[in-house]
N, C-alpha and C positions, 0 to 999 in steps of 0.2 A: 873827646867832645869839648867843644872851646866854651866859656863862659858865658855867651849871650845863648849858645842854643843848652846849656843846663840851666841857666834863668828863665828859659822860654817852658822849659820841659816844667819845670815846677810851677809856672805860674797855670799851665796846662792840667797839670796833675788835682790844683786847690780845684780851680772851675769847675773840672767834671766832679769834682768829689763833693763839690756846694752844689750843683743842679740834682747830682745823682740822690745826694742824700735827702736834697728838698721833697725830690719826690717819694721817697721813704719814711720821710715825715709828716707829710701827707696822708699818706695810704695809712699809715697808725693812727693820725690821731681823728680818723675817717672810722677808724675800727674801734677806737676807745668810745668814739661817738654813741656806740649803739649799745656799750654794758652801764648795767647799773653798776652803781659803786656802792659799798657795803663794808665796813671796815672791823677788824675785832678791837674791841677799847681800849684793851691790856697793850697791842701793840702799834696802837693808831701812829706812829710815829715813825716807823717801819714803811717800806716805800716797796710794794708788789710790782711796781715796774722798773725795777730797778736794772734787771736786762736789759732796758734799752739803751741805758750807757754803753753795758758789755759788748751789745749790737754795733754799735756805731765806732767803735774803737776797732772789731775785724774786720766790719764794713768797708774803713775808711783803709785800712790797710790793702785791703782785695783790690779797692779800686786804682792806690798809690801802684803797689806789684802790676798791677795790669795794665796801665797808662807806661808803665815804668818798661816794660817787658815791648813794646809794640813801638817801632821806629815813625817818627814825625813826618809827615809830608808837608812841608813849608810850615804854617805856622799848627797845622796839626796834626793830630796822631791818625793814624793808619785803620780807621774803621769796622774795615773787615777782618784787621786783626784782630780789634780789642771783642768783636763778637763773637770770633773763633776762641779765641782764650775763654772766655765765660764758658759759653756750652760747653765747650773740652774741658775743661778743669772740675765743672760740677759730672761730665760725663760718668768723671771715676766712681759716681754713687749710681745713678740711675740714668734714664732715660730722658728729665722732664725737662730737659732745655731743649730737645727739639719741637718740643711744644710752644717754642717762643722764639720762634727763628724769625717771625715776621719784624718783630722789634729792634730797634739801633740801640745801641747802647748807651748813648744818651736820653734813651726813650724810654726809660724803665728795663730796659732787659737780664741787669741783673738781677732786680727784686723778682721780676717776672720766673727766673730761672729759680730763686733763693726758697718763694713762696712757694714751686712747687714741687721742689727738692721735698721740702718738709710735711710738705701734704703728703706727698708718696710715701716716704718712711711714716707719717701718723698710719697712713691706712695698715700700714702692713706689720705695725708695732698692733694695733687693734688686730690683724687678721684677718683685714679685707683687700680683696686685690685691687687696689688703687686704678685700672685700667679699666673696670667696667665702670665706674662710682663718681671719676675728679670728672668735674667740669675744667677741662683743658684749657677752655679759651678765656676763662676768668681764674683766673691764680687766687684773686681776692679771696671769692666766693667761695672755691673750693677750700681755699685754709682756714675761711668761719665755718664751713663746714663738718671741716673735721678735727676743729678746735672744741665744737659743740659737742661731736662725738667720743672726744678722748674725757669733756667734761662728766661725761654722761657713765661713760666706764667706771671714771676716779669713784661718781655717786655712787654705784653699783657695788664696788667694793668697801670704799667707807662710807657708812651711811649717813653720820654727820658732818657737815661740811666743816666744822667747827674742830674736828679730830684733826689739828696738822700733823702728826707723828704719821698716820694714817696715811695719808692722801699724799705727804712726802715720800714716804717710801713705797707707795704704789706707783706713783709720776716716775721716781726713777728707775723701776722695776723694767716696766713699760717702755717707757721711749729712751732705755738705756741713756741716762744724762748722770749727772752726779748727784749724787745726796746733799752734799752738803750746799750746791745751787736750789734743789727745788723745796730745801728746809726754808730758805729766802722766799719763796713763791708760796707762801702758805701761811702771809703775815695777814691774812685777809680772808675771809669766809666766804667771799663771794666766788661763787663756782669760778664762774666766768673768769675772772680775773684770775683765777689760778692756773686754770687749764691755756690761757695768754698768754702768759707765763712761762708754762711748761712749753708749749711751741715755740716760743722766743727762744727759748732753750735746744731744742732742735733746730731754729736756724742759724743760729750760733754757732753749733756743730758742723753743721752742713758747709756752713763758709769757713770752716780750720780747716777742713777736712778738703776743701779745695784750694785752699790759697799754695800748698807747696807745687802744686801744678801749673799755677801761672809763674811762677819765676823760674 
């Protein structure tokens, strides 16, 4: 490849990965809109959303491998590739990118696919089959949905919200993640924010779990 068209390629790769992630930024801080925040004193200092760095560093990598992976047609990449690469790469966990086949990939369809990657695994970490329950055509909705409902579990088994020993090692129990991630997601009492958290933590997975499929 000669040097104007790998300068062309990168300048390619930043663009999609600044619109892509705008609108992932968006859709967060769309979702943080709607919890109360509530902090424990001892550790007010402590930042419960601290996964969203973790996010945006596999994020941005998925998207470099995938822009990376898909040959340029004049001044851009290959569209129908970079769609096919998403849904095929998340394909290896479940079904939920055909539920967002309508979307370009400039269009949200990663999040679209990412969101409801991890919906499906919540339901089915819970014990529900995700196919009667997800509202398909809203990715959003269904992943506050069953962010409410894994919140609702965590109560069920610790009864204070305040027990992080607790509520850490049921979170990883659960949505099989790491321990020593959702000791991090427990700097804070407020359900809400924890059980965010812990799904942050499943899409996080969800996107390791598919990036060795795009390249």
């Amino acid at each position: 490849m000669s040097f104007s068209k790998a300068f062309l390629g990168n300048i390619m790769r930043r663009a999609i990965r600044l619109a892509l992630w705008f609108i992932t930024a968006t859709a967060l801080v769309m979702s943080a809109a709607c919890t109360t925040h509530r902090t424990v004193p001892k550790k007010a200092s402590a930042d419960p959303e601290w996964w969203l760095d973790a996010h945006k560093v596999v994020y941005d990598q998925f998207i470099d491998a995938t822009v990376k992976s898909c040959p340029p047609q004049g001044f851009l990449n290959n569209d129908k590739c970079l769609k096919a690469k998403v849904i095929e790469s998340f394909a290896m966990q479940n079904n939920a990118g055909s539920h967002c086949q309508t979307r370009d990939f400039s269009e949200g369809l990663l999040l679209c696919v990412e969101l409801l990657t991890a919906t499906e695994q919540a339901y089915r970490a819970l014990g529900v089959d995700p196919q009667s329950v997800a509202d398909w055509d809203d990715p959003y909705d269904s992943h506050a949905t069953v962010s409410q409902l894994v919140a609702t579990r965590l109560t069920s088994r610790c009864a204070d919200p305040a027990q992080g020993d607790c509520i850490a090692r049921e979170m990883a129990a659960l949505l099989a993640v790491k321990r020593v991630d959702t000791d991090r997601c427990v700097v804070t009492s407020d359900m809400k924010r924890q059980a965010s958290c812990a799904m942050g933590l499943v899409r996080i997975e969800a996107l390791k779990r598919a990036l060795p499929y795009v390249r």
